[in-house]
DRENRONU-437175 format. One line per 10 residues: number of its first residue (from 1); their letters; for each residue y, x, z of N, C-alpha, C. Coordinates in nm, 4 decimals. Each point is the difference from the previous one (the first is absolute). Layout:
<sites>
NUM) a) Y X Z Y X Z Y X Z | ... .
</sites>
This chain:
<sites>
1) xxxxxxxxxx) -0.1185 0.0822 0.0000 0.1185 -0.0822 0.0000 0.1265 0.0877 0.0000 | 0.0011 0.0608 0.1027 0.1113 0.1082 0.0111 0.0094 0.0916 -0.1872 | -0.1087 0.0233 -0.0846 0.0193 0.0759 -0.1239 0.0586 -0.0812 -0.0453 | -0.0547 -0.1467 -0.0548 0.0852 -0.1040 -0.0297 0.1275 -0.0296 0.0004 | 0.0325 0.0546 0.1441 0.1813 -0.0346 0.0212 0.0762 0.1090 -0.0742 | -0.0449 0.1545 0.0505 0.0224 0.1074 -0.0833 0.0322 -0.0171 -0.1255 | -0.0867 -0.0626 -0.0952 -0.0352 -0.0090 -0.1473 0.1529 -0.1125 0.0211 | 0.0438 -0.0651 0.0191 0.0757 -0.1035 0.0087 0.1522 0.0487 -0.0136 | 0.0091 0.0602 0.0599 0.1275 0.0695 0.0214 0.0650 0.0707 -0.1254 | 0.0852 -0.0083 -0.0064 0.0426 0.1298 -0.1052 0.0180 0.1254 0.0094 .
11) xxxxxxxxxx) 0.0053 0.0895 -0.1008 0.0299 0.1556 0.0335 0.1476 -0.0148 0.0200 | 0.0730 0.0182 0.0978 0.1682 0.0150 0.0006 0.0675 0.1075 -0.0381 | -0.1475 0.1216 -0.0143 0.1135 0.1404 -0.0290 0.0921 0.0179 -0.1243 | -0.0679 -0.0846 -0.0694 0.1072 -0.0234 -0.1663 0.1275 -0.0041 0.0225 | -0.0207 -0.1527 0.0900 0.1278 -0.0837 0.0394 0.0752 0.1265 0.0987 | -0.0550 0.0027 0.0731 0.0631 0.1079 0.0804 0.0621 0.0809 -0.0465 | -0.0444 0.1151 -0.0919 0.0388 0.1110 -0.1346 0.1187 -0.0538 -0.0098 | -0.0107 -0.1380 -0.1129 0.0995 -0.0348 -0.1056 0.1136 -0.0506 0.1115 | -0.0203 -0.0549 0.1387 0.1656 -0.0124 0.0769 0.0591 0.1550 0.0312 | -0.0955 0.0761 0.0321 0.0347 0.1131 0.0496 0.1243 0.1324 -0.1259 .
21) xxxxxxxxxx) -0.1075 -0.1027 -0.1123 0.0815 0.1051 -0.1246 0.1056 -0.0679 -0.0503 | 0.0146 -0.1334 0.0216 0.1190 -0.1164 0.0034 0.1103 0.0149 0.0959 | -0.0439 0.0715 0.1485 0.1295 0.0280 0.0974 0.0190 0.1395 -0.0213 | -0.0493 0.0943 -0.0568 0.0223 0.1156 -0.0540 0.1253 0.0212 -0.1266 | -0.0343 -0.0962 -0.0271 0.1388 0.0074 -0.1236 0.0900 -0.0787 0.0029 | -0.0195 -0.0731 0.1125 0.1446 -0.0648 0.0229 0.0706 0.0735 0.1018 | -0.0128 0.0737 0.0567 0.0329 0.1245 0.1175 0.0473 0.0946 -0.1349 | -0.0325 0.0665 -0.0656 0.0128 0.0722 -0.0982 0.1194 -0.0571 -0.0680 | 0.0053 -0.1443 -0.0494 0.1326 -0.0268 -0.0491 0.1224 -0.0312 0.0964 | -0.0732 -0.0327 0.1018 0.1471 -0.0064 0.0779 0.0527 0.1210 0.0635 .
31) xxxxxxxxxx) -0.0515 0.1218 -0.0086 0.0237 0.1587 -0.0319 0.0844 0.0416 -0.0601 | -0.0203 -0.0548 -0.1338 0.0618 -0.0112 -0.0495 0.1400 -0.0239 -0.0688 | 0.0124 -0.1568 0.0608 0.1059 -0.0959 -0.0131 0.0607 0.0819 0.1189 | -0.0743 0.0218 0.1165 0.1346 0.0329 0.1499 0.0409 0.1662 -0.0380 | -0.0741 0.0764 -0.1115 0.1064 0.1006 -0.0137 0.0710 -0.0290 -0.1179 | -0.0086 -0.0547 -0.1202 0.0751 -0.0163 -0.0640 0.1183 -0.1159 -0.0268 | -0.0423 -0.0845 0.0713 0.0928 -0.1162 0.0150 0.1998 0.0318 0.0111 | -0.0059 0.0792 0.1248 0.1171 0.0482 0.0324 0.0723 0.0420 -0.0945 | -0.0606 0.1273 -0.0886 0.0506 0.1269 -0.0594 0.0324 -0.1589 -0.1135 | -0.0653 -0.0486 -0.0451 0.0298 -0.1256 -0.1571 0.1488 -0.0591 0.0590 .
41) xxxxxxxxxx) -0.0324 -0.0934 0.1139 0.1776 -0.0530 0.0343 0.0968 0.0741 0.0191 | -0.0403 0.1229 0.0614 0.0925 0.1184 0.0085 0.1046 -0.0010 -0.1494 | -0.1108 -0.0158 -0.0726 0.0128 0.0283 -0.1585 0.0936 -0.0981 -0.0315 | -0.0280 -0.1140 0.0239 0.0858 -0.1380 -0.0484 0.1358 -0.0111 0.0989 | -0.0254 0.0514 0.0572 0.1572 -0.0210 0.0810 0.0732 0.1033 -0.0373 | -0.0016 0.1308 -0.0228 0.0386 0.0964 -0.0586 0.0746 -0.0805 -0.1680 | -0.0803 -0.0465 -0.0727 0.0532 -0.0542 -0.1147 0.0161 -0.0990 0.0242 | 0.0264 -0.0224 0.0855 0.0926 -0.1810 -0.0054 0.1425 0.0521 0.0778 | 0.0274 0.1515 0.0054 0.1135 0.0449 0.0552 0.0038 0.0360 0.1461 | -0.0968 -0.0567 0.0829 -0.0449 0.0375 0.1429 0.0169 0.1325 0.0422 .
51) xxxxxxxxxx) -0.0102 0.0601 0.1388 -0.0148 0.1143 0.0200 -0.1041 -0.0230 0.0853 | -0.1005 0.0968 0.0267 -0.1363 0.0418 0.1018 0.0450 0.1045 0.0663 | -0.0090 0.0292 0.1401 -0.0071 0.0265 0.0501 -0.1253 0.1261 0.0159 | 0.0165 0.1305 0.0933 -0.0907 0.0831 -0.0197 -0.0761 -0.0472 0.1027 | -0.1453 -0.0120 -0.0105 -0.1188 -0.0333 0.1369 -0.0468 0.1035 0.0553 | -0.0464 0.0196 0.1059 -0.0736 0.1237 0.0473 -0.1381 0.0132 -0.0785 | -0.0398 0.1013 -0.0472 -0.1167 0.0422 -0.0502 -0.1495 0.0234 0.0915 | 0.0611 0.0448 0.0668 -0.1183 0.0286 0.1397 0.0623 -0.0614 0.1086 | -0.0688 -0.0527 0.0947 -0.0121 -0.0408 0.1311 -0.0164 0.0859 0.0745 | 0.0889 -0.0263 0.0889 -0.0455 0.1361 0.1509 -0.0828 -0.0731 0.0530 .
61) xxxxxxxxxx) -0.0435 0.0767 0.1287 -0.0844 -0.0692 0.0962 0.0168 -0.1001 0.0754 | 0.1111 0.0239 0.0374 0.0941 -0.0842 0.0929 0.0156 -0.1371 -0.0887 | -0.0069 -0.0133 -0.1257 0.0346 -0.1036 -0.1045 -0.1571 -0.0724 0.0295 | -0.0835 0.0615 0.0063 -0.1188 -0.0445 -0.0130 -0.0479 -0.0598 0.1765 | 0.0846 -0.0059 0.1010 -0.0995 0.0196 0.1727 -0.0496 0.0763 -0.0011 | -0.0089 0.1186 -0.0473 -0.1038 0.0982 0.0433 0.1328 0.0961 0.1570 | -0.0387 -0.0127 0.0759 0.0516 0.0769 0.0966 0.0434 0.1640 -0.0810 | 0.1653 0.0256 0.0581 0.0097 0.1253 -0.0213 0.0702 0.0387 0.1117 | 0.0601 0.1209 -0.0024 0.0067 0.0650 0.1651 0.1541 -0.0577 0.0053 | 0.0733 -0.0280 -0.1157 0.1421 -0.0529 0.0232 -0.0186 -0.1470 0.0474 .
71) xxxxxxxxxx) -0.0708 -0.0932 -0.0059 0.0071 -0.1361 0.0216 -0.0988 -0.0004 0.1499 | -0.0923 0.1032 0.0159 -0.0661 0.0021 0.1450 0.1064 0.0470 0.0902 | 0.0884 0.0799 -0.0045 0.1102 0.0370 0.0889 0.1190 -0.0937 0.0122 | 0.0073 -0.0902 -0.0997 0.0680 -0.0508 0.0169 0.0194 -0.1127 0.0921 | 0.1023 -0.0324 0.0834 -0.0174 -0.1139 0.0991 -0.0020 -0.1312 -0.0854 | -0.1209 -0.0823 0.0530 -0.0131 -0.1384 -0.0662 0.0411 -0.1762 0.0433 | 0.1414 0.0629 0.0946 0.0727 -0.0671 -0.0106 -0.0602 -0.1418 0.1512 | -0.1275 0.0510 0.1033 -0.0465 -0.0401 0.0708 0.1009 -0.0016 0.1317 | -0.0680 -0.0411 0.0935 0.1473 -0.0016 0.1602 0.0532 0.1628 0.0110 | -0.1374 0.0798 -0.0172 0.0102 0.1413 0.0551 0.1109 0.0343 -0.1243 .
81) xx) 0.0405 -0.0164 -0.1183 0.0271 0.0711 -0.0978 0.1953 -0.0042 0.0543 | -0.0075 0.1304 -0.0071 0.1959 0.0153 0.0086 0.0254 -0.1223 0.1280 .
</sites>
């Protein structure tokens, strides 16, 4: 009975595969789109007479939460602080 149920079932790894290679390329295009998106309107506002502004290229740490020794020393504004 139990082979029976087995036999019953479907193989899902197909299905499985084909979502897996389906959220694979939609991650891939929106990669895409989120680096090139900017630089295109950049583009259109520029010729529609606009000005852009320069962005930072890299992120510090501090941009990111990553603790650095200037923001650990720094007082955070608690009862004890100043």
């Amino acid at each position: 009975m139990q082979d029976e149920e087995l036999n019953r079932v479907p193989d899902l790894s197909d299905t499985q595969r084909t979502l897996h290679n389906q959220v694979e390329g939609m991650r891939t295009i929106g990669e895409v789109v989120e680096l090139y998106l900017a630089k295109v309107l950049d583009v259109f506002v520029v010729m529609t007479g606009g000005s852009v502004g320069k962005k930072p290229t890299k992120r510090r740490p501090a941009d990111q939460g990553y603790p650095t020794k200037s923001n650990l020393d720094a007082p955070s504004g608690g009862p004890s602080a100043g």
